[in-house]
C-alpha positions in Angstrom: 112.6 -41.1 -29.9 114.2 -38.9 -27.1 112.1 -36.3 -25.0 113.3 -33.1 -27.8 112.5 -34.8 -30.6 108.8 -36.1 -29.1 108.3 -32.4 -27.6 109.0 -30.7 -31.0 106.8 -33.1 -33.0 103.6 -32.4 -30.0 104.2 -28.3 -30.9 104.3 -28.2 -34.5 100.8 -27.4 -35.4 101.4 -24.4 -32.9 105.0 -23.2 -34.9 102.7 -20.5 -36.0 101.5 -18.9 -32.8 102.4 -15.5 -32.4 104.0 -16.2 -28.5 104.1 -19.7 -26.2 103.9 -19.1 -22.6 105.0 -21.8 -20.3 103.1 -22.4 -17.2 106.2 -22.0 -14.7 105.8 -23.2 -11.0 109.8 -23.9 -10.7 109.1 -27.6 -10.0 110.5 -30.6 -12.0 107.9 -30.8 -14.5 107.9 -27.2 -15.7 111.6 -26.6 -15.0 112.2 -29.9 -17.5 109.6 -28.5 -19.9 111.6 -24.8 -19.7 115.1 -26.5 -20.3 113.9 -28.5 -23.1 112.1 -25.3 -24.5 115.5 -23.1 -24.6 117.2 -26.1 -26.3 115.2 -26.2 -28.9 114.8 -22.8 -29.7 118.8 -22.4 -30.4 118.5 -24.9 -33.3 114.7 -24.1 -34.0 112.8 -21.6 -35.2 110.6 -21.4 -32.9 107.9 -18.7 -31.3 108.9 -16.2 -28.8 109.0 -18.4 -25.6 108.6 -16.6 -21.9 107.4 -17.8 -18.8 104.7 -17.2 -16.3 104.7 -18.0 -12.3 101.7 -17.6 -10.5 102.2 -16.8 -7.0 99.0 -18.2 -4.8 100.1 -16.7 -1.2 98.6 -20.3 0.7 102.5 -21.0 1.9 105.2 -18.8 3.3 107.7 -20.9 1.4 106.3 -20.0 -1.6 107.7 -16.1 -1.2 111.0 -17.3 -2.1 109.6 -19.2 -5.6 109.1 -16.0 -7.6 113.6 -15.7 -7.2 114.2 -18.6 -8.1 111.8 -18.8 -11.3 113.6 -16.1 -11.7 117.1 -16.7 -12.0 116.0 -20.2 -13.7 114.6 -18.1 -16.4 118.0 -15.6 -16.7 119.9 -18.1 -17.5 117.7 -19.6 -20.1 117.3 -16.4 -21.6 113.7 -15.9 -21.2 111.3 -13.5 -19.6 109.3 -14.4 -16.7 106.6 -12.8 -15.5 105.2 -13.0 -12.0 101.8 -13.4 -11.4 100.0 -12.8 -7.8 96.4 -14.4 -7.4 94.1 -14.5 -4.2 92.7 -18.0 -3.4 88.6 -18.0 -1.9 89.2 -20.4 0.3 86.3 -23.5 0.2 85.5 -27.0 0.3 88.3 -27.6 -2.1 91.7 -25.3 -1.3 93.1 -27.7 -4.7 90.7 -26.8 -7.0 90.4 -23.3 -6.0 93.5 -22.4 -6.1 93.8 -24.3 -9.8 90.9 -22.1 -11.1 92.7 -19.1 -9.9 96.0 -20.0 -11.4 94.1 -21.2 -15.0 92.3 -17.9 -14.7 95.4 -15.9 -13.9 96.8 -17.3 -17.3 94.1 -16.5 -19.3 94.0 -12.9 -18.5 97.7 -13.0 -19.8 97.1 -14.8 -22.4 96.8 -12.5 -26.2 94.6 -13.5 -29.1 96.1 -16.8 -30.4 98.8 -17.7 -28.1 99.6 -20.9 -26.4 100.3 -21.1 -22.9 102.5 -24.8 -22.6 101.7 -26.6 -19.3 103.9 -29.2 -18.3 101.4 -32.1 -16.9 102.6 -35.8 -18.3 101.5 -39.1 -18.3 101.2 -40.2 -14.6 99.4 -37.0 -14.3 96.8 -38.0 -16.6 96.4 -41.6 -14.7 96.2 -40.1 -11.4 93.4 -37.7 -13.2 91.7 -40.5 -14.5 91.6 -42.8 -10.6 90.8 -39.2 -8.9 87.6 -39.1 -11.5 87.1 -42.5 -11.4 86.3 -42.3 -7.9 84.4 -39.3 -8.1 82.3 -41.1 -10.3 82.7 -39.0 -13.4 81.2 -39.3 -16.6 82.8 -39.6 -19.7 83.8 -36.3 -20.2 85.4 -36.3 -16.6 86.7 -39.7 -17.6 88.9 -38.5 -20.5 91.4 -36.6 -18.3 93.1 -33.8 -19.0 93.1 -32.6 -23.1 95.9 -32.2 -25.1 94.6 -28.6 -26.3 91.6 -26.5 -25.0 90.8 -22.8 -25.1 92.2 -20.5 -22.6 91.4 -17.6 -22.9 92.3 -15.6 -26.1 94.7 -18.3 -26.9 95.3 -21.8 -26.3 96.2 -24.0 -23.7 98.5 -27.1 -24.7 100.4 -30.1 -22.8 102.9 -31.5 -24.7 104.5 -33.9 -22.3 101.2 -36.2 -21.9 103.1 -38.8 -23.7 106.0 -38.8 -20.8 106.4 -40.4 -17.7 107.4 -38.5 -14.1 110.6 -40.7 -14.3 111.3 -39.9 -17.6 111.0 -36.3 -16.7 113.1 -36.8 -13.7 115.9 -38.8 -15.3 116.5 -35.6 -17.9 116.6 -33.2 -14.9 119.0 -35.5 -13.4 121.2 -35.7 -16.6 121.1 -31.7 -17.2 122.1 -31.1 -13.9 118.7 -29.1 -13.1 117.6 -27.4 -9.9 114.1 -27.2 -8.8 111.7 -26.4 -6.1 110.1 -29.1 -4.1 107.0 -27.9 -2.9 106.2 -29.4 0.4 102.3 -29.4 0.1 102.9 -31.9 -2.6 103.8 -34.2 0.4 100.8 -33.6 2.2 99.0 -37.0 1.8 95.6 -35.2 3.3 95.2 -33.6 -0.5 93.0 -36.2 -2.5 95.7 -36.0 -5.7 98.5 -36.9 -3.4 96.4 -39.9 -1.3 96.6 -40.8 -4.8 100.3 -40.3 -6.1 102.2 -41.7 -3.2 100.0 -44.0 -1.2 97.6 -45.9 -4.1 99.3 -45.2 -7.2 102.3 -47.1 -6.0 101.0 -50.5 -5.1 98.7 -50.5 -8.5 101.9 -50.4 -10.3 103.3 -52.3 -8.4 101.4 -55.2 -8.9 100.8 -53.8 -12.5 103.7 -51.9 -14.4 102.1 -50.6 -16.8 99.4 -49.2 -15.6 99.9 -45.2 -15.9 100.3 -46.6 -19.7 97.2 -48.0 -19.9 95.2 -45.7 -17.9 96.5 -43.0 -19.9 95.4 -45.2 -22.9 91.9 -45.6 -21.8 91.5 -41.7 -20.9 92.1 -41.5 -25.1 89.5 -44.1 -25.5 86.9 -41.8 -23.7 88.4 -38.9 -25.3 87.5 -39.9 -28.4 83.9 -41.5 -27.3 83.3 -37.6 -25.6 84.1 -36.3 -29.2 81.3 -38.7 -30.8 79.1 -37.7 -28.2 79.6 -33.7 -28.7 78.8 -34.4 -32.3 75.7 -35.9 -31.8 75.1 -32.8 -29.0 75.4 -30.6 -31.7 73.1 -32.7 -34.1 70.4 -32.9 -31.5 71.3 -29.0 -30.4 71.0 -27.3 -34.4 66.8 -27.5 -34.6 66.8 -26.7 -30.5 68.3 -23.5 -30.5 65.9 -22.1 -33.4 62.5 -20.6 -32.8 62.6 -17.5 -30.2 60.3 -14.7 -31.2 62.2 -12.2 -29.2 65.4 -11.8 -31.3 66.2 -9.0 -28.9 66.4 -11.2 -26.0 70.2 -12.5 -26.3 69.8 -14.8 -23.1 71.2 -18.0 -24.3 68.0 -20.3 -25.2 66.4 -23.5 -26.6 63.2 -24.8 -27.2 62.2 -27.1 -24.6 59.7 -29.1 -27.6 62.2 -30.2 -29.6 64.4 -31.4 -26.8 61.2 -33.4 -25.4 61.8 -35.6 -28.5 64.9 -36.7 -27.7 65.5 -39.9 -25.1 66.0 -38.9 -21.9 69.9 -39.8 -22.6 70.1 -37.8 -25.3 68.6 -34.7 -24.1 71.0 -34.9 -21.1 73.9 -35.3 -23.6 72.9 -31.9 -25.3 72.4 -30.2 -21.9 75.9 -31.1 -20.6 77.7 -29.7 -24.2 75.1 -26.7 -24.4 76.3 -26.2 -20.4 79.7 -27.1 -20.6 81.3 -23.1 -21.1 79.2 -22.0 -18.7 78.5 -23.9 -15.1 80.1 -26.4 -13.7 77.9 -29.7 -14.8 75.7 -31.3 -12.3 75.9 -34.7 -10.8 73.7 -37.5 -11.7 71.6 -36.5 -8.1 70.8 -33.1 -9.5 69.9 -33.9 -13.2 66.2 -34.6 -11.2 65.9 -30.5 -11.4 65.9 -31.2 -15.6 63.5 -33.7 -15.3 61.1 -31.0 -13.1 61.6 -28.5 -15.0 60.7 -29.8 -18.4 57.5 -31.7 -16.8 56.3 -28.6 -14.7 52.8 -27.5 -16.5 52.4 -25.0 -19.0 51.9 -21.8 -16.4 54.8 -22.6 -13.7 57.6 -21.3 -13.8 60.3 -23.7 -12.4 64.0 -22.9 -12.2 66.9 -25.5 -12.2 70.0 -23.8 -10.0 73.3 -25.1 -10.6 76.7 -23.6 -9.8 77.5 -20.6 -11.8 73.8 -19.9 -12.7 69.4 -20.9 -13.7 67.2 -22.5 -16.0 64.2 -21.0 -16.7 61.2 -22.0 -18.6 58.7 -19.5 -20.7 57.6 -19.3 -23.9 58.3 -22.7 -25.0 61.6 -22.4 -24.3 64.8 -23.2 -22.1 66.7 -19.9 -20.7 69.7 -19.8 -19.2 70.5 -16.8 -16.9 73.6 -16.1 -15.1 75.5 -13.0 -14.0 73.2 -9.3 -13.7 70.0 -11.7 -14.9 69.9 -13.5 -11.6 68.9 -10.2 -9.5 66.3 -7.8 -10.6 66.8 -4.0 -10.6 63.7 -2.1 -8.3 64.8 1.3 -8.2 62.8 4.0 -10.6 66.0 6.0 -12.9 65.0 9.4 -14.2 65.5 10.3 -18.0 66.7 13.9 -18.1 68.0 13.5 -21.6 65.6 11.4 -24.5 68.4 12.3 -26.7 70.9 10.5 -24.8 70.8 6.5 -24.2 69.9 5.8 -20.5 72.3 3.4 -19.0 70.1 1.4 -16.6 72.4 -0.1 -13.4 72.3 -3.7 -14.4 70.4 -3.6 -16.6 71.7 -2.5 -19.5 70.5 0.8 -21.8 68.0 2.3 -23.1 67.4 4.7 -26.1 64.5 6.2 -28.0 63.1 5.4 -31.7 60.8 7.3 -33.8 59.0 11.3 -33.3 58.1 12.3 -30.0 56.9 15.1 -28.1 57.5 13.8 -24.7 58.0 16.8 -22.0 57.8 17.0 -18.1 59.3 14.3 -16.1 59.9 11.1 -17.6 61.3 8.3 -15.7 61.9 4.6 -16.1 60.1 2.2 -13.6 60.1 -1.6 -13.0 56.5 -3.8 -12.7 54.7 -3.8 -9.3 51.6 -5.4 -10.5 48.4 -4.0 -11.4 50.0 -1.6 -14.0 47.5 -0.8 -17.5 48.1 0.8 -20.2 46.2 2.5 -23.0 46.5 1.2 -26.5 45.7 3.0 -29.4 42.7 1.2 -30.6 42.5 -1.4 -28.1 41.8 1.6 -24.9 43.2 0.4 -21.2 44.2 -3.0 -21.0 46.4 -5.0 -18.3 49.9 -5.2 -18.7 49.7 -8.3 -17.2 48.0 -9.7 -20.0 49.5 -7.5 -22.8 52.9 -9.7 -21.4 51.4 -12.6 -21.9 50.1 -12.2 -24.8 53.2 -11.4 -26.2 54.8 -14.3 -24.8 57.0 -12.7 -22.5 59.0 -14.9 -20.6 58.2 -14.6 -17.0 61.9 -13.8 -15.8 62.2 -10.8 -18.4 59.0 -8.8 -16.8 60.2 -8.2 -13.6 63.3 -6.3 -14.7 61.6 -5.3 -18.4 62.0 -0.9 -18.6 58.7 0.9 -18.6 58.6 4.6 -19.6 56.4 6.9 -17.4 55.3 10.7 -17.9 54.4 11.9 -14.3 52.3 8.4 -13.5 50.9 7.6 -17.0 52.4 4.6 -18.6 53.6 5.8 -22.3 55.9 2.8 -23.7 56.9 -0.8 -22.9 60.3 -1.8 -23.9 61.3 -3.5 -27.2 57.3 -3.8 -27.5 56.2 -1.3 -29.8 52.9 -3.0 -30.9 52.1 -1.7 -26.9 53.2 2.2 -28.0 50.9 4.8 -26.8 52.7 7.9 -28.9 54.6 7.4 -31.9 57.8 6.2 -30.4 59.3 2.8 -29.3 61.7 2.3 -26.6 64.2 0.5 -27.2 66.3 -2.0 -24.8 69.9 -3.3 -25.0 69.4 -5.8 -22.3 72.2 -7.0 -20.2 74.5 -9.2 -21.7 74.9 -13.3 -20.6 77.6 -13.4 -18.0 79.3 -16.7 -18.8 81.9 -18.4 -17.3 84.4 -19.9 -19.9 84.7 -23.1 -17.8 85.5 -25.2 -20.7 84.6 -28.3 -18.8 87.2 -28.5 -16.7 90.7 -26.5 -14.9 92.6 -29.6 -14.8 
C-alpha cells in the first residue's frame, strides 16, 4: 500500500474534526507529511489543513526557518502560522525545548482539533532504546502514542507505521526541499548518540530491528492499557469518602489503597498522577511508602516535580499550584455584600442574616486563636479543627472572619458560627499540569 493510501486510512476516524494542524518544523518529516497532506486534499474531502512552526530562538540558523515554512506552505496552499516560544534552559535543553513547542501547540489548538505530528517508525525505536536505557517502565516503554490529548484537541501521528527511508525516498521522488537542522548532527544530544552512532550497527547486524522495536513498543502499549484499567478498578472505591465536599483538592482515601499490594497501589498512583507531575523513579517511590506508614498525627509530604502529597483525614491530597504557599497577610472586608477575592486564595462571600458593623477583616491562624460557640462557650480552634477533621494543610491558609479582634466565623464551618451567618469559601482551584504522561 503506498505512503497516501496508508496516511489516509491512519486519519479517517479524525475526517470529522473541525481543523488538522500539522506540526511544521520544515524538515523532511513534516515537509513529507505537508506534501502528502495537500495531495490528498485535492481528491479528498478532507478538514481545513494549515500549519504551525514553532520558533524556539536556541540557534541563529533557525531565524531563517520561519521563510522558508513559509513559502513551503504558499505553494501548497495552506496557512502557516508562526509560533515564537522561550526555552528555560536546564539539565535537559531537548526536553525543554519539546515541552515548550507541545505547549505552544496546545495553546493553538480549538476544542476538538487535531494537530498531525509527523514522527515515524525509527522515531518510535530510537524512543523506545532512549527509555530503555533510562530504565523506564512500561508506560515509558510503549513510546510515543498514536493519539493523546493536547490541549482542547487531539494530538495524532500518522506516519508511525513508516520508515525515515521511506519518508526520504518520497521527498526525493517529489522533488522536495527541506531544512537540515544542524543540531540534529550534534552527537552530544542523547537522541542523536542514538540515531547515528548506535542505531546503525543494531541494524546492521539486525535489519529489522526498527520493525521489531516498534512492534514491541505496541506490545507494552497494549499491557499499559490493561494496567490503566485495573488503575481505574482499584481507583473507583479510593476516590470516595471525603467529608469536606467543598474541598476540590484532588483526593483519595489512603485505607482503601492500603488494601491493595504494594504493586498495585503504585499502579493506581502513577495513572491517578499521570496528568499532573511528572512520575517518579523507582528511587523516589520510598516517599509513598513513608508517607502511608507515617502515624496517625504526622503529617508527611511526598514532593515530586510539579507538586505534594499530603496526608489528613484519612486521606491522600494532592496539592500543586497557589496550594503549595500559604497567604499571611490580614485583607479587610469593606463590603459583606460583595464577595471578597482573597490573593491566592480564592473568594469569599457571606450566607444567612447578619448584623455585622465596624471593621471586619479576614485573618489567617497564628496559633492560640478561641472561639465562642453558641452553646458550647470558648473553646480552641485548634481543637474545633480537629474535630472536624480538618486536614492539616487546609488550616494554615483556612479564612477567619474577625470584628475588631473577636473571632465571629470560621470558613465553610458553620456548626463553628457565632451569629447567624456562615462564611462561605471558594477555595483555590487545583493547578494541574496536563502532562499526559509524556511530550514525546
Amino acid at each position: 500500500m503506498s505512503l497516501e493510501s496508508r496516511l489516509l486510512d491512519a486519519l479517517q476516524p479524525w475526517r470529522t474534526a473541525p481543523h488538522w494542524r500539522v506540526a511544521f518544523s520544515g524538515g523532511l518529516d513534516s515537509t513529507v507529511l505537508l506534501h502528502l497532506l495537500a495531495r490528498l486534499s485535492a481528491r479528498e474531502r478532507l478538514p481545513a489543513i494549515s500549519a504551525i512552526h514553532v520558533h524556539h530562538g536556541l540557534q541563529s540558523a533557525a531565524d531563517d526557518w520561519p521563510a522558508h515554512c513559509r513559502s513551503v506552505c504558499d505553494a501548497l496552499g495552506m496557512e502557516l502560522k508562526v509560533v515564537h516560544v522561550r526555552v528555560e534552559r536546564g539539565a535537559s535543553l531537548e526536553r525543554a525545548a519539546r515541552e515548550a513547542r507541545y505547549a505552544a501547540f496546545g495553546e493553538h489548538l480549538g476544542a476538538g482539533e487535531v494537530l498531525l505530528a509527523a514522527q515515524h517508525r525509527d522515531d518510535q525505536a530510537e524512543t523506545l532504546l532512549f527509555r530503555l536505557l533510562r530504565g523506564a517502565g512500561v508506560r515509558g516503554l510503549a513510546g510515543m502514542p498514536a493519539v493523546r490529548k493536547l490541549g482542547g484537541g487531539w494530538l495524532v501521528r500518522p506516519l508511525l507505521s513508516a520508515d525515515r527511508a521511506e519518508l526520504y525516498h518520497y521527498a526525493q521522488a517529489q522533488g522536495l526541499a527541506w531544512i537540515e537542522d544542524p543540531s540534529n548532527q550534534c552527537t552530544d544530544h542523547a537522541r542523536n548518540y542514538l540515531r547515528h552512532r548506535v542505531m546503525p550497527l543494531v541494524q546492521l547486524r539486525w535489519p529489522g530491528a526498527s520493525v521489531n522495536m516498534a512492534r514491541a513498543a505496541g506490545h507494552l502499549a497494549e499491557a499499559q492499557h490493561l494496567l490503566d484499567e485495573l488503575a481505574e478498578m482499584d481507583l473507583q472505591a479510593a476516590r470516595l469518602g471525603s467529608r469536606h465536599s467543598w474541598l476540590t483538592v484532588p483526593s483519595l482515601s489512603l485505607a482503601a489503597l492500603a488494601r491493595l499490594s504494594a504493586a498495585r497501589q503504585r499502579n493506581a498512583l502513577r495513572h491517578w498522577l499521570v496528568g499532573r507531575t511528572a512520575l517518579p523513579d523507582s528511587d523516589h517511590w520510598a516517599g509513598w511508602d513513608a508517607l502511608r506508614d507515617a502515624s496517625v498525627d504526622a503529617a508527611p509530604v511526598w514532593r515530586l516535580a510539579a507538586g505534594e502529597l499530603h496526608r489528613g483525614d484519612g486521606r491522600i491530597w494532592w496539592l500543586s499550584g497557589p496550594w503549595l504557599g500559604a497567604p499571611t497577610e490580614p485583607v479587610d472586608w469593606p463590603r459583606l455584600d460583595l464577595a471578597l477575592q482573597l490573593p491566592g486564595n480564592g473568594s469569599l462571600s457571606l450566607a444567612g442574616q447578619h448584623g455585622l458593623d465596624g471593621r471586619l477583616q479576614v485573618r489567617y491562624r497564628q496559633g492560640g486563636e478561641t472561639l465562642n460557640v453558641p452553646g458550647r462557650g470558648r473553646r480552641d480552634l485548634k481543637r474545633l479543627l480537629n474535630e472536624a477533621g480538618l486536614p492539616g494543610f487546609v488550616r494554615s491558609r483556612l479564612p477567619l472572619l474577625y470584628r475588631a479582634d473577636q473571632l465571629v466565623a470560621v470558613a465553610n464551618l458553620p456548626q463553628l458560627d457565632v451569629e447567624p451567618l456562615s462564611l462561605v469559601w471558594a477555595p483555590p482551584a487545583d493547578a494541574r499540569f496536563e502532562l499526559m504522561g509524556s511530550f514525546e
